[in-house]
C-alpha positions in Angstrom: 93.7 -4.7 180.4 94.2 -7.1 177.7 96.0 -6.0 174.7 92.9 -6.6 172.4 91.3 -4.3 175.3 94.2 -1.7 173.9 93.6 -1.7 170.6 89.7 -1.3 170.6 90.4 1.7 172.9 92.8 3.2 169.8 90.4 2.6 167.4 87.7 4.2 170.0 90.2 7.3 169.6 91.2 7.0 166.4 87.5 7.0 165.2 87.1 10.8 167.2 85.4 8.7 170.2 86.4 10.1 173.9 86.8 7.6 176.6 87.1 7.5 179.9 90.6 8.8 181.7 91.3 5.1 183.2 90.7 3.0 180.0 93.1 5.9 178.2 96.0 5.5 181.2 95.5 2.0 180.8 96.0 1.4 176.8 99.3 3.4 177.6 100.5 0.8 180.2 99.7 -1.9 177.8 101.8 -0.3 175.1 104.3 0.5 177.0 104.4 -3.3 178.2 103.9 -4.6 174.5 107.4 -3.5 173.3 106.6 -3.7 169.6 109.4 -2.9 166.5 106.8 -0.5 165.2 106.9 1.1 168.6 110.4 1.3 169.3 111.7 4.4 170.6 110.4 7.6 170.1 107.2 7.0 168.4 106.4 4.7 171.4 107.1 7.9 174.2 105.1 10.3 172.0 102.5 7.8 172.1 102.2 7.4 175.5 102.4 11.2 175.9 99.8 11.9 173.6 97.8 9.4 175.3 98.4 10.8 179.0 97.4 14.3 177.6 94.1 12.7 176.3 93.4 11.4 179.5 94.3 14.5 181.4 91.0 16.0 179.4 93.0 17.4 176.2 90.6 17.3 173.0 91.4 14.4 170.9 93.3 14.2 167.8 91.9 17.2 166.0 91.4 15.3 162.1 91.5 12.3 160.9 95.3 12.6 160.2 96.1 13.2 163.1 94.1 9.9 164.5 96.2 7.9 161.8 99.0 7.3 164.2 96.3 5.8 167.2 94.7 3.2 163.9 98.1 2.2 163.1 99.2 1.3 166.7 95.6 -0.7 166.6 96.8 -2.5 163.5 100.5 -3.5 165.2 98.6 -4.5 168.0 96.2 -6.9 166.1 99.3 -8.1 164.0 101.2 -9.3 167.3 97.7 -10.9 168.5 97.4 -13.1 165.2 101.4 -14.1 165.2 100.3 -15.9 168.5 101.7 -13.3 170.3 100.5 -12.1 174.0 96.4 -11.0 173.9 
């Protein structure tokens, strides 16, 4: 999975839109991988978890402040593909 691959599935999420259990395990590799400042640390874990419980059939994020967190990571994502970064 590409990064850009990653961040479509968070905006798939973040927009309410259920996807399938390997594309979900797979975005949280890719974070994981990315190592991003505005993923550092805690944030990054509770994403991951959050993202593993998704997969493992939890609803997803119940309103649309709680799918503000899977937009933003989308956003970081697209920032460190325009810098030149990894895709």
């Amino acid at each position: 999975m590409t990064l850009t691959d990653a961040a479509h599935c968070l905006d798939e999420i973040a927009a309410g839109r259920m996807l399938d259990q390997k594309r979900v395990i797979a975005t949280a590799i890719a974070l994981h991988k990315l190592q991003l400042p505005e993923l550092a640390g805690r944030k990054l874990l509770e994403t991951i978890n959050e993202l593993t419980a998704i997969a493992k059939g939890r609803p997803l994020y119940p309103a649309a402040t709680g799918r503000a967190r899977p937009d933003q990571l989308a956003a970081a994502i697209r920032k460190e593909i325009a810098r030149g970064g990894r895709r």
